[in-house]
N, CA, C and O atoms as a Maestro MAE file, in Angstrom:
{
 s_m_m2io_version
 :::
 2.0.0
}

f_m_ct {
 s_m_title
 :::
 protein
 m_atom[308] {
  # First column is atom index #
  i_m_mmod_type
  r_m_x_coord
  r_m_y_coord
  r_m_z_coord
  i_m_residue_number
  s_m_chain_name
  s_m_pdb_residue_name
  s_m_pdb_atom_name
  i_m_atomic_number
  :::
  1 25 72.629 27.198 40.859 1 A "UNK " " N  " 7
  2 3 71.491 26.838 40.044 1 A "UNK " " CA " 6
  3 2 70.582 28.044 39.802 1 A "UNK " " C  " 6
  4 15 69.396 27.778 39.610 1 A "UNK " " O  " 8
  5 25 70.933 29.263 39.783 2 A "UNK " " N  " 7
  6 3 70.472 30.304 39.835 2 A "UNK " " CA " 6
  7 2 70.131 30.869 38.603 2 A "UNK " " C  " 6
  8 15 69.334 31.807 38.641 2 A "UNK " " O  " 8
  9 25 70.652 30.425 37.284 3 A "UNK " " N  " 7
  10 3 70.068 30.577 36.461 3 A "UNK " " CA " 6
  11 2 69.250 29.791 36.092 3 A "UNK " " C  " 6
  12 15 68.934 30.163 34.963 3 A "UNK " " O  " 8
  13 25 68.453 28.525 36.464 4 A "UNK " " N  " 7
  14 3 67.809 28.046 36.076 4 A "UNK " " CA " 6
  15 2 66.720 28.518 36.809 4 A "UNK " " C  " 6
  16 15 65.722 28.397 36.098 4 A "UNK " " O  " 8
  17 25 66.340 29.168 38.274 5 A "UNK " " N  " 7
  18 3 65.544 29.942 38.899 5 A "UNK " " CA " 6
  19 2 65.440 29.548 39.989 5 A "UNK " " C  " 6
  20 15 64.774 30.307 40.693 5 A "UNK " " O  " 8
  21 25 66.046 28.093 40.803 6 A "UNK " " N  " 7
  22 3 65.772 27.096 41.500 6 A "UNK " " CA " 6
  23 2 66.204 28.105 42.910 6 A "UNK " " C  " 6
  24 15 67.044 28.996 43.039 6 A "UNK " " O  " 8
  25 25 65.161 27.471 43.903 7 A "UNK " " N  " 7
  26 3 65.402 28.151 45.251 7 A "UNK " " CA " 6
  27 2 64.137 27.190 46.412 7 A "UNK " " C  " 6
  28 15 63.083 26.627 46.117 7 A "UNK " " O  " 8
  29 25 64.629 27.304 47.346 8 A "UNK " " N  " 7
  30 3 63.501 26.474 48.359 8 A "UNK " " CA " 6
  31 2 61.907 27.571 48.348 8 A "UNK " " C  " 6
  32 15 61.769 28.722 48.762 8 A "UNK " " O  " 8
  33 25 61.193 26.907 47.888 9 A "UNK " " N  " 7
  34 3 59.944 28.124 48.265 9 A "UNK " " CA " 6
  35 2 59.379 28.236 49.534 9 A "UNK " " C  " 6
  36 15 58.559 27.438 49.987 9 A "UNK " " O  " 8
  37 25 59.875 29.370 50.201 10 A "UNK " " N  " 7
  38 3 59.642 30.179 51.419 10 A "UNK " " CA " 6
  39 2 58.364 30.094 51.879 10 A "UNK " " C  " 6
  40 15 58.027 30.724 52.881 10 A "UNK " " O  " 8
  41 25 57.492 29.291 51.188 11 A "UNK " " N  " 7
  42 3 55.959 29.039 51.958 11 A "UNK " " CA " 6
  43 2 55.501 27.539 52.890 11 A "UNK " " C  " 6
  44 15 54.516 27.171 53.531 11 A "UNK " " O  " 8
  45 25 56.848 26.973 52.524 12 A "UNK " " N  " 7
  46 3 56.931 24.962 53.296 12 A "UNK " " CA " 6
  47 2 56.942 26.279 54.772 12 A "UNK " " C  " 6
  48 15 57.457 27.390 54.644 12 A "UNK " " O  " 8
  49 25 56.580 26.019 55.457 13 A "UNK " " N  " 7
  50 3 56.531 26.526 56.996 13 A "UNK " " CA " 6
  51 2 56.903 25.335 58.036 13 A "UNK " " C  " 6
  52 15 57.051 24.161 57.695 13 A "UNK " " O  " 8
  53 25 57.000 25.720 59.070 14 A "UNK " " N  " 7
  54 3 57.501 25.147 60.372 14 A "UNK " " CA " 6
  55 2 59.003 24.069 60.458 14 A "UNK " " C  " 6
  56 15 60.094 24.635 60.536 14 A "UNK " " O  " 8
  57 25 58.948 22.710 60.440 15 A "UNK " " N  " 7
  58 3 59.744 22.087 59.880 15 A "UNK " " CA " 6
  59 2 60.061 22.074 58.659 15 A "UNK " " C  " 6
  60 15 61.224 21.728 58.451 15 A "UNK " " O  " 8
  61 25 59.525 22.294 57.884 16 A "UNK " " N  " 7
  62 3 59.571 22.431 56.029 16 A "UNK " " CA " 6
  63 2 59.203 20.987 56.118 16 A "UNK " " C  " 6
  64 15 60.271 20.467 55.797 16 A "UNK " " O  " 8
  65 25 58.811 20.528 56.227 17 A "UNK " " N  " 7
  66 3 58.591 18.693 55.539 17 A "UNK " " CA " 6
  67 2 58.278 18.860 54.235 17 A "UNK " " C  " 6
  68 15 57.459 19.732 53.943 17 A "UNK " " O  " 8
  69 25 58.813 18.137 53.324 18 A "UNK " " N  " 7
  70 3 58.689 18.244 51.822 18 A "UNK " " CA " 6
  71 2 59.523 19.649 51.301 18 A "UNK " " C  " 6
  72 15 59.844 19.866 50.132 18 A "UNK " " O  " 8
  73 25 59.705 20.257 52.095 19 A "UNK " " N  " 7
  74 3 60.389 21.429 51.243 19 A "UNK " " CA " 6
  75 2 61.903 20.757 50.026 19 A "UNK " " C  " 6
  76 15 62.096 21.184 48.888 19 A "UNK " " O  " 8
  77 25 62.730 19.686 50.716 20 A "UNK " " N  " 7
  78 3 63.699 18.992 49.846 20 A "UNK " " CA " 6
  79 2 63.047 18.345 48.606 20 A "UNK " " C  " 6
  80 15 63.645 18.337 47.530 20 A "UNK " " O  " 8
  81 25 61.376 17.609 48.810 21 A "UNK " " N  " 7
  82 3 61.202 16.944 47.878 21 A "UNK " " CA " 6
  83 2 61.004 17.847 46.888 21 A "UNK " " C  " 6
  84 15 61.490 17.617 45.780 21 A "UNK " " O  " 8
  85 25 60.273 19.003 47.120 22 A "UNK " " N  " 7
  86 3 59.827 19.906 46.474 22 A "UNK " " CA " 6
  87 2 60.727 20.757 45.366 22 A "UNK " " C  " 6
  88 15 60.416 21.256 44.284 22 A "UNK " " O  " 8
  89 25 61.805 20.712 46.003 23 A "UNK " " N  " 7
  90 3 63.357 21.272 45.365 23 A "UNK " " CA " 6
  91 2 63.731 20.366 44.241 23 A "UNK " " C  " 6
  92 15 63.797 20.745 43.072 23 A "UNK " " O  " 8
  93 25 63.958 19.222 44.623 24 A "UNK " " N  " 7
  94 3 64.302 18.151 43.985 24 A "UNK " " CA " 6
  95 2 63.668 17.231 42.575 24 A "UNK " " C  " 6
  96 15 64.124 16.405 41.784 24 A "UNK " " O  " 8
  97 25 62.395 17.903 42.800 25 A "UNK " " N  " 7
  98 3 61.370 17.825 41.512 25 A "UNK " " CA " 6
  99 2 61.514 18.856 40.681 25 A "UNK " " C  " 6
  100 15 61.099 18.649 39.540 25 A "UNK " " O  " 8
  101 25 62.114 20.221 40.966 26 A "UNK " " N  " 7
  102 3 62.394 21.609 40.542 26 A "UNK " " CA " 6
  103 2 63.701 20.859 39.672 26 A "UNK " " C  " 6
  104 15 63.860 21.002 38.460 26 A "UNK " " O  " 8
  105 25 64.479 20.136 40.455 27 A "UNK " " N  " 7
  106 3 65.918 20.066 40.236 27 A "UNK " " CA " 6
  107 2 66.069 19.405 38.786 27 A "UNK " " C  " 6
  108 15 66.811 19.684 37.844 27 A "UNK " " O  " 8
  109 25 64.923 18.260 38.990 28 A "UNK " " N  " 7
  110 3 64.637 16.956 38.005 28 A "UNK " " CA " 6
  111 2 64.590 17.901 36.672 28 A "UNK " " C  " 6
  112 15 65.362 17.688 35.737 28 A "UNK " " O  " 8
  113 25 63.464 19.143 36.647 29 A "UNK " " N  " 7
  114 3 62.977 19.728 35.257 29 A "UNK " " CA " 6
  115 2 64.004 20.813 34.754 29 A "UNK " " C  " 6
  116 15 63.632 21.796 34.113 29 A "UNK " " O  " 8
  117 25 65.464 20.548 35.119 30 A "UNK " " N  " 7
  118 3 66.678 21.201 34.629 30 A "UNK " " CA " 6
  119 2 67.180 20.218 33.265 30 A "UNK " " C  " 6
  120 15 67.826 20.604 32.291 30 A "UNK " " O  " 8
  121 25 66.749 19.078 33.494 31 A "UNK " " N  " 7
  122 3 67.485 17.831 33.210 31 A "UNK " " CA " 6
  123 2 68.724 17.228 33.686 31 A "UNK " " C  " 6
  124 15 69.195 16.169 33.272 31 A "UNK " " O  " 8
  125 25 69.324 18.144 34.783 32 A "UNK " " N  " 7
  126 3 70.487 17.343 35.382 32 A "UNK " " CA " 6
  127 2 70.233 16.295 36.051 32 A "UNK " " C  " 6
  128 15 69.016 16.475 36.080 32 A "UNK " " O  " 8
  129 25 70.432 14.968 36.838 33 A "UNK " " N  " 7
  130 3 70.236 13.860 37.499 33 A "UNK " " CA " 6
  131 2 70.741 14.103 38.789 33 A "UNK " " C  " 6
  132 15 71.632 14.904 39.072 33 A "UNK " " O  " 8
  133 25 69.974 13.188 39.741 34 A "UNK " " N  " 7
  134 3 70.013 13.287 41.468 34 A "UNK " " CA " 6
  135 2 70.928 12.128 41.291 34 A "UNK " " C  " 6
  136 15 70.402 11.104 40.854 34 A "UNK " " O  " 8
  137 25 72.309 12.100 41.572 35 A "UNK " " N  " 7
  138 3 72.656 10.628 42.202 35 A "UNK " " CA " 6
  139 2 73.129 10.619 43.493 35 A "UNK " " C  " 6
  140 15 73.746 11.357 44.261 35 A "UNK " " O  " 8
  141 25 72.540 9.340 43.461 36 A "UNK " " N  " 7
  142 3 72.875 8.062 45.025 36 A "UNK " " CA " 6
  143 2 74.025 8.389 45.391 36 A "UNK " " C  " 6
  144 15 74.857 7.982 44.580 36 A "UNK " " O  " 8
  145 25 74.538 9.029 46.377 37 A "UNK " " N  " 7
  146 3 76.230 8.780 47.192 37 A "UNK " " CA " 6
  147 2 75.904 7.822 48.533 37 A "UNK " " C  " 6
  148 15 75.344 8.374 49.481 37 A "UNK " " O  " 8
  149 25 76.198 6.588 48.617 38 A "UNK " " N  " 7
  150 3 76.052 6.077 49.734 38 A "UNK " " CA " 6
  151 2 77.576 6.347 50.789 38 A "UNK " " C  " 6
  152 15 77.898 5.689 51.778 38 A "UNK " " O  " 8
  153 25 78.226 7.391 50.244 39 A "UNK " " N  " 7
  154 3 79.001 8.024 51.187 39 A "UNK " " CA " 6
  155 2 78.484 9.443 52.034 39 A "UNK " " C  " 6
  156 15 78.724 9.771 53.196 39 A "UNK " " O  " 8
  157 25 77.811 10.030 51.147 40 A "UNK " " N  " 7
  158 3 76.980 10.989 51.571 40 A "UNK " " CA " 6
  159 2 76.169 11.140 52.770 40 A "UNK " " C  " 6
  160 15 75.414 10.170 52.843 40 A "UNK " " O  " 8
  161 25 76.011 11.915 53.702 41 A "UNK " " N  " 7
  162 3 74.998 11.701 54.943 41 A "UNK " " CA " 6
  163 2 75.311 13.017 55.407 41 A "UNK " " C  " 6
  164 15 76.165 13.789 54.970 41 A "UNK " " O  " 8
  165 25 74.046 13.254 56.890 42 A "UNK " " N  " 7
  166 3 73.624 14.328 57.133 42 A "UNK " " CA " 6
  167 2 73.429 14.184 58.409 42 A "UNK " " C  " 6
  168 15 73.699 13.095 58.916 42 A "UNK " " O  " 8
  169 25 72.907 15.276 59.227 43 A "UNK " " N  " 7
  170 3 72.859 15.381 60.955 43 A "UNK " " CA " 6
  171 2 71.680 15.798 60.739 43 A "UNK " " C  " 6
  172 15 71.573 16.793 60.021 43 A "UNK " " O  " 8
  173 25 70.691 15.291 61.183 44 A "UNK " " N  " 7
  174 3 69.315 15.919 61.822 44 A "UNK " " CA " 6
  175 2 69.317 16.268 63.114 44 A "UNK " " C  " 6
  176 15 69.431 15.437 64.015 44 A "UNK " " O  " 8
  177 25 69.208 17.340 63.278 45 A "UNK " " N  " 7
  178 3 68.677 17.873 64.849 45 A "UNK " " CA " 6
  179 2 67.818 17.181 65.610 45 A "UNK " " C  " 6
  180 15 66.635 17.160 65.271 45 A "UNK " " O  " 8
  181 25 68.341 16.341 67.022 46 A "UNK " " N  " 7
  182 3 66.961 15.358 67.437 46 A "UNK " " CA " 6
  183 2 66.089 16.025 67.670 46 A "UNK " " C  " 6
  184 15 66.052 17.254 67.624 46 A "UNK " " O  " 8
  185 25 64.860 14.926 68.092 47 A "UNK " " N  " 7
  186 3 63.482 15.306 68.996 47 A "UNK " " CA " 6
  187 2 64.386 15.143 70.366 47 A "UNK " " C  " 6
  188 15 65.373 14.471 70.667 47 A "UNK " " O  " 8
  189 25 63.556 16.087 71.034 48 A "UNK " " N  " 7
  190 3 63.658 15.230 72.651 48 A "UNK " " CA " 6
  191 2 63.192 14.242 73.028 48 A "UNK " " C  " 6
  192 15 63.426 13.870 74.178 48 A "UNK " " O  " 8
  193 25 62.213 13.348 71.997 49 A "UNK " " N  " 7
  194 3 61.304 12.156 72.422 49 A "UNK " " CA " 6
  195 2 62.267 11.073 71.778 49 A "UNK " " C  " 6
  196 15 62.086 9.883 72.036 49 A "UNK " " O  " 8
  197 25 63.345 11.508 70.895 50 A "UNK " " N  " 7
  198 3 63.850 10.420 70.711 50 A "UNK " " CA " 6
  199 2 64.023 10.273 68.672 50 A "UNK " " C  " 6
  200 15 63.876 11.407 68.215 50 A "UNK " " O  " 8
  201 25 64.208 9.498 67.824 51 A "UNK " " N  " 7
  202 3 64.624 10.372 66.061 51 A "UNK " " CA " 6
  203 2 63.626 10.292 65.572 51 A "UNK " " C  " 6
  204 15 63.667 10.337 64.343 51 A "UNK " " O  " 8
  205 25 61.839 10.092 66.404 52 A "UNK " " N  " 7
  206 3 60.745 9.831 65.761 52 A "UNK " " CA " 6
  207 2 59.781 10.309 66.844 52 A "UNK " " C  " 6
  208 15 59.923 10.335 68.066 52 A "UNK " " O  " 8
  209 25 58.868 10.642 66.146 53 A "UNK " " N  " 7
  210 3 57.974 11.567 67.340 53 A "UNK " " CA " 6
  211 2 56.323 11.170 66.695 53 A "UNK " " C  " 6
  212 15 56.045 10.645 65.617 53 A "UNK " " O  " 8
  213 25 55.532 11.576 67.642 54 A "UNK " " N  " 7
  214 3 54.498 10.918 67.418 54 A "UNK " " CA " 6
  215 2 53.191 12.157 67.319 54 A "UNK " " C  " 6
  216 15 52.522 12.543 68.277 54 A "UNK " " O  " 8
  217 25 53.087 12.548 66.120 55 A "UNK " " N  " 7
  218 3 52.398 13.426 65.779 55 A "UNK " " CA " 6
  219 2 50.856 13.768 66.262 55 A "UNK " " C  " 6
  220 15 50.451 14.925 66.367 55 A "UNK " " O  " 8
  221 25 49.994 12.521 66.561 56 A "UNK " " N  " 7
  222 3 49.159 12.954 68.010 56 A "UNK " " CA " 6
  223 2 49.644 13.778 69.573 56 A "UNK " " C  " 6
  224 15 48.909 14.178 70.476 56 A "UNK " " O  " 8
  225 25 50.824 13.823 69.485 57 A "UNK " " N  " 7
  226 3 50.867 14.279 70.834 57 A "UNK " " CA " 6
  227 2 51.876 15.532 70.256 57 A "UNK " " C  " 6
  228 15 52.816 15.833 70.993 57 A "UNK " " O  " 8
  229 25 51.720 16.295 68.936 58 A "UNK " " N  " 7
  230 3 52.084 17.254 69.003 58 A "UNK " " CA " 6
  231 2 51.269 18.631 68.758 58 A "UNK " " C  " 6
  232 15 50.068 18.562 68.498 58 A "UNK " " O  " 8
  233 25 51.921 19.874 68.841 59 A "UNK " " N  " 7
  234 3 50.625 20.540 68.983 59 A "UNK " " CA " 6
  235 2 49.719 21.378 67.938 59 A "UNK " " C  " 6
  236 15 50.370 21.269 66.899 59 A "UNK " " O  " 8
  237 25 48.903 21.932 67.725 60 A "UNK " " N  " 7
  238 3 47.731 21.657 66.444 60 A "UNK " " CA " 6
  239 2 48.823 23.016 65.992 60 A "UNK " " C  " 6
  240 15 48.002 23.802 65.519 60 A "UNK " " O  " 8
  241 25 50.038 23.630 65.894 61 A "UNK " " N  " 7
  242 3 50.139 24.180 65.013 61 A "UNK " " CA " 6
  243 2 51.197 23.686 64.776 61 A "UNK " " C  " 6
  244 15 51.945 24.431 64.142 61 A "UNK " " O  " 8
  245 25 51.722 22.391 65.105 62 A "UNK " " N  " 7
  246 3 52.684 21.538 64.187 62 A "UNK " " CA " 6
  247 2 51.887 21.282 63.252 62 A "UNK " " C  " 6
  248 15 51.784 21.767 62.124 62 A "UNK " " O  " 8
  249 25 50.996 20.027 64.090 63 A "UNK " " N  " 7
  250 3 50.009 19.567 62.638 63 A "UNK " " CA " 6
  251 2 49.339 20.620 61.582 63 A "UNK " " C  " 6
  252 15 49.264 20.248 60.411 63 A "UNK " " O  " 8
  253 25 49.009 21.493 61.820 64 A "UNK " " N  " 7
  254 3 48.785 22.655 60.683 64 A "UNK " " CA " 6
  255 2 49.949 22.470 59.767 64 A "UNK " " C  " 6
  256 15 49.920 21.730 58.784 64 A "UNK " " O  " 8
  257 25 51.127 23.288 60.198 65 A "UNK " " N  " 7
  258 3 52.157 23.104 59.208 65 A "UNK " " CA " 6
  259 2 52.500 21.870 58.904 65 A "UNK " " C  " 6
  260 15 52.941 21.842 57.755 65 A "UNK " " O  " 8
  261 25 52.498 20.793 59.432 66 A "UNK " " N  " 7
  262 3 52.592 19.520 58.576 66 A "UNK " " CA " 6
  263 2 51.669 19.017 57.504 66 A "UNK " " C  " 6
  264 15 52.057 18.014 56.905 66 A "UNK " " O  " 8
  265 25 50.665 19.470 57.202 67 A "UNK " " N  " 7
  266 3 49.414 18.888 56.307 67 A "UNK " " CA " 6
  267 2 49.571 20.598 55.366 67 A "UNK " " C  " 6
  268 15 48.993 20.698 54.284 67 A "UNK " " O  " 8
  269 25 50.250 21.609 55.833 68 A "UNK " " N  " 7
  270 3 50.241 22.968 55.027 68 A "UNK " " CA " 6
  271 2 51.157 22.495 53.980 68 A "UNK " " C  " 6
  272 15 50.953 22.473 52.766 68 A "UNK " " O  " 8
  273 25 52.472 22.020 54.809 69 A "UNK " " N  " 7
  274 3 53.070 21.552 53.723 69 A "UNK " " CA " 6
  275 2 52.848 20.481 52.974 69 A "UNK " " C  " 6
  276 15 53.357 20.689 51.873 69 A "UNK " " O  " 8
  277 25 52.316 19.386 53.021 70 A "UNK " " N  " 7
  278 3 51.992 18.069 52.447 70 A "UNK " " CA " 6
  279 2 50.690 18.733 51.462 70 A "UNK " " C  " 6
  280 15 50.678 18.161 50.372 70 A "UNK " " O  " 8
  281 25 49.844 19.559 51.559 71 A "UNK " " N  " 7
  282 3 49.191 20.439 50.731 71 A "UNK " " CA " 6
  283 2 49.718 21.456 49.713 71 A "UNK " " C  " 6
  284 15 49.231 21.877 48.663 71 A "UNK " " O  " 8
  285 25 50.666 21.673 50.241 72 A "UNK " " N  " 7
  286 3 51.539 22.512 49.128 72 A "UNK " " CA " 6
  287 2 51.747 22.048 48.285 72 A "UNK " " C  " 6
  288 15 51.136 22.203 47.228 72 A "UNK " " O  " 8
  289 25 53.286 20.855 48.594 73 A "UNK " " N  " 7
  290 3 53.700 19.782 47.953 73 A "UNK " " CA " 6
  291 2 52.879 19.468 46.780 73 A "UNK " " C  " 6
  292 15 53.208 19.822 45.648 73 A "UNK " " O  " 8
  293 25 51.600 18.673 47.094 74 A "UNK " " N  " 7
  294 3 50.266 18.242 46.103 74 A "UNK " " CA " 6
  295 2 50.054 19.339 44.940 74 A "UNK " " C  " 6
  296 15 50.174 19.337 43.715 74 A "UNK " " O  " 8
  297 25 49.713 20.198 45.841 75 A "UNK " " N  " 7
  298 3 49.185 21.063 45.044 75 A "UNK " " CA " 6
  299 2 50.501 21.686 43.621 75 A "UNK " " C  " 6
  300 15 50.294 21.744 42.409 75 A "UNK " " O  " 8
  301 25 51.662 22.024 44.320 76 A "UNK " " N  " 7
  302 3 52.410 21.850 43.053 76 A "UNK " " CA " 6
  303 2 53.078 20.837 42.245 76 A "UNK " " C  " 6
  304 15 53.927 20.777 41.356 76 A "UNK " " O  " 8
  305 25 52.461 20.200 42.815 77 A "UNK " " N  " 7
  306 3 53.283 19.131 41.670 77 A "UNK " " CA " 6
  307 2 52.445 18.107 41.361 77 A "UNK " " C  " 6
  308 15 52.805 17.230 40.575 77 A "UNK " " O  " 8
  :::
 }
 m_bond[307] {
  # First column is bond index #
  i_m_from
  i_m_to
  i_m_order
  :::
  1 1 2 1
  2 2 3 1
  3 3 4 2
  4 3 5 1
  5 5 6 1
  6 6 7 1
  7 7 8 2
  8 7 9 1
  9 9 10 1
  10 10 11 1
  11 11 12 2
  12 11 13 1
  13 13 14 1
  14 14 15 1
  15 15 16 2
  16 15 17 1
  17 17 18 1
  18 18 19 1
  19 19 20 2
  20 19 21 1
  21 21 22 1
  22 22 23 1
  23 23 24 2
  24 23 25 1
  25 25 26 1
  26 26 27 1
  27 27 28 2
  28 27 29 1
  29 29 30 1
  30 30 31 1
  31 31 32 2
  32 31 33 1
  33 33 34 1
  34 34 35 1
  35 35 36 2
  36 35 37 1
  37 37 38 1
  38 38 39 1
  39 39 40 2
  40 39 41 1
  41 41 42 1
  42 42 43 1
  43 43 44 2
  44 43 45 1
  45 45 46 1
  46 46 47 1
  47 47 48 2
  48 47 49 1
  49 49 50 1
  50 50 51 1
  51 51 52 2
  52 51 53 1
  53 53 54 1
  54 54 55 1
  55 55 56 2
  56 55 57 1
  57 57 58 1
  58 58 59 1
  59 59 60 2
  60 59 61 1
  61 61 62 1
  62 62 63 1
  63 63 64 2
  64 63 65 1
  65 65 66 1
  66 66 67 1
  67 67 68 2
  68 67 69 1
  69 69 70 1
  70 70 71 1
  71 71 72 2
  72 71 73 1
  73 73 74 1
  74 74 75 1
  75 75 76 2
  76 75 77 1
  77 77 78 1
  78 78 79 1
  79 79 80 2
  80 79 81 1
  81 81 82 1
  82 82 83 1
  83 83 84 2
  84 83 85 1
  85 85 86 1
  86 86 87 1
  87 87 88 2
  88 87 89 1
  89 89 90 1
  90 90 91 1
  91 91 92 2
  92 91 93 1
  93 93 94 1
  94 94 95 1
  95 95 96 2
  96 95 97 1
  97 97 98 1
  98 98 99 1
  99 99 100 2
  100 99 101 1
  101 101 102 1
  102 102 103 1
  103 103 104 2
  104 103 105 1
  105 105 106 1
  106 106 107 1
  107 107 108 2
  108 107 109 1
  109 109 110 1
  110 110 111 1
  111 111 112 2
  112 111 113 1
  113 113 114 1
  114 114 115 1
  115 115 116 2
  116 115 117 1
  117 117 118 1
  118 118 119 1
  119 119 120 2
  120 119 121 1
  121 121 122 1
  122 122 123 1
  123 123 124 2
  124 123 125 1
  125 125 126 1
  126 126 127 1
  127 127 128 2
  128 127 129 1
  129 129 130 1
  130 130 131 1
  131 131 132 2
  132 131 133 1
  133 133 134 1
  134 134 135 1
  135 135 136 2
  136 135 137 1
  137 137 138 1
  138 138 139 1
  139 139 140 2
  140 139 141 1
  141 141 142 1
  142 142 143 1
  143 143 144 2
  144 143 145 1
  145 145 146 1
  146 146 147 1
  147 147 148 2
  148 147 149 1
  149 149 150 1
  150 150 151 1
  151 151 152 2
  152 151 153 1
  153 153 154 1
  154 154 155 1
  155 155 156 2
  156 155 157 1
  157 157 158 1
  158 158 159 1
  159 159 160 2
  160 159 161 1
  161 161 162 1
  162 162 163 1
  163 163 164 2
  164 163 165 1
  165 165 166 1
  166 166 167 1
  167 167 168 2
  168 167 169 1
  169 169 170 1
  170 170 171 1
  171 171 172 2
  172 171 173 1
  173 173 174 1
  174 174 175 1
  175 175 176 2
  176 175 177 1
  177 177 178 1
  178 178 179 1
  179 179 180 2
  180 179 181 1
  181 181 182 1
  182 182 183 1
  183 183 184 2
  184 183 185 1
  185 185 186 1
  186 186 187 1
  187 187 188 2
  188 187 189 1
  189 189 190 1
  190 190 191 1
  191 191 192 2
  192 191 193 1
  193 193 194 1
  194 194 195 1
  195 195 196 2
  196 195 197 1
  197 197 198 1
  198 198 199 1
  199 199 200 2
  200 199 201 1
  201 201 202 1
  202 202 203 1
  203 203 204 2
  204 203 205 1
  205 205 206 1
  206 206 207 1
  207 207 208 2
  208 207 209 1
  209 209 210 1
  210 210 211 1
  211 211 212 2
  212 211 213 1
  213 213 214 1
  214 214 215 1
  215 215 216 2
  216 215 217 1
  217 217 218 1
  218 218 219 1
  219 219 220 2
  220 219 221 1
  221 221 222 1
  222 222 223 1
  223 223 224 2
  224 223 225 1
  225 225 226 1
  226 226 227 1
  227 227 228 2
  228 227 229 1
  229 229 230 1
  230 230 231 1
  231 231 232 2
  232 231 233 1
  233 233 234 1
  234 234 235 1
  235 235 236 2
  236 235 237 1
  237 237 238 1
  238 238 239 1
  239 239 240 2
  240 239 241 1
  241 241 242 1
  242 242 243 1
  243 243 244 2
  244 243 245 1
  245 245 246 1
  246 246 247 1
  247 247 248 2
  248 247 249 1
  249 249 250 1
  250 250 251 1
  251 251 252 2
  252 251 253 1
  253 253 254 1
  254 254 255 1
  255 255 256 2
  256 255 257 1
  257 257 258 1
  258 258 259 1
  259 259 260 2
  260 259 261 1
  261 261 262 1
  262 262 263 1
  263 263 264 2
  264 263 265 1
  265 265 266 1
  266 266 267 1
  267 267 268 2
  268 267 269 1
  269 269 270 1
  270 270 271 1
  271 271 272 2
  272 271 273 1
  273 273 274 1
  274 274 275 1
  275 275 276 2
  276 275 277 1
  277 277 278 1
  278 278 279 1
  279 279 280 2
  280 279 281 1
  281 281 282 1
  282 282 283 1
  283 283 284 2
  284 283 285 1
  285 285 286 1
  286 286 287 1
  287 287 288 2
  288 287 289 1
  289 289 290 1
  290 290 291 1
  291 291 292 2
  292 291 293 1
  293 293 294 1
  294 294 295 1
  295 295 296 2
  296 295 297 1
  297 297 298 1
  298 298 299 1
  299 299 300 2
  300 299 301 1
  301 301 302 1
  302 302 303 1
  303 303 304 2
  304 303 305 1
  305 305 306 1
  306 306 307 1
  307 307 308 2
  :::
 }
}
């Protein structure tokens, strides 16, 4: 997709949260279409707490990069 310019932007930090959505809105203004494979799937790397974690008890420079990116996100799009 390299001629269209598309690339993850290197500023989603820590986990990237939103960095896929962010791509994927990039992807949309090609005009090609996202489709559904309900064969399709993926491996996430666990937590140690278990596949959901509880963002009060993590530490203020997770939450930084989690609201950096959810600010990004906003802000471009």
């Amino acid at each position: 997709m390299t001629q269209y310019g598309l690339s993850f932007d290197e500023r989603f930090r820590g986990s990237a949260v939103r960095e896929e959505s962010d791509f994927c809105l990039q992807f949309r203004k090609t005009g090609y279409k996202i489709w559904y494979d309900p064969e399709a799937y993926l491996v996430h790397l666990g937590e140690d707490t278990g596949v959901c974690h509880d963002i009060s008890t993590r530490s203020t420079k997770y939450q930084f990069t989690f609201y950096h990116n959810h600010c990004l996100m906003a802000l471009k799009n």
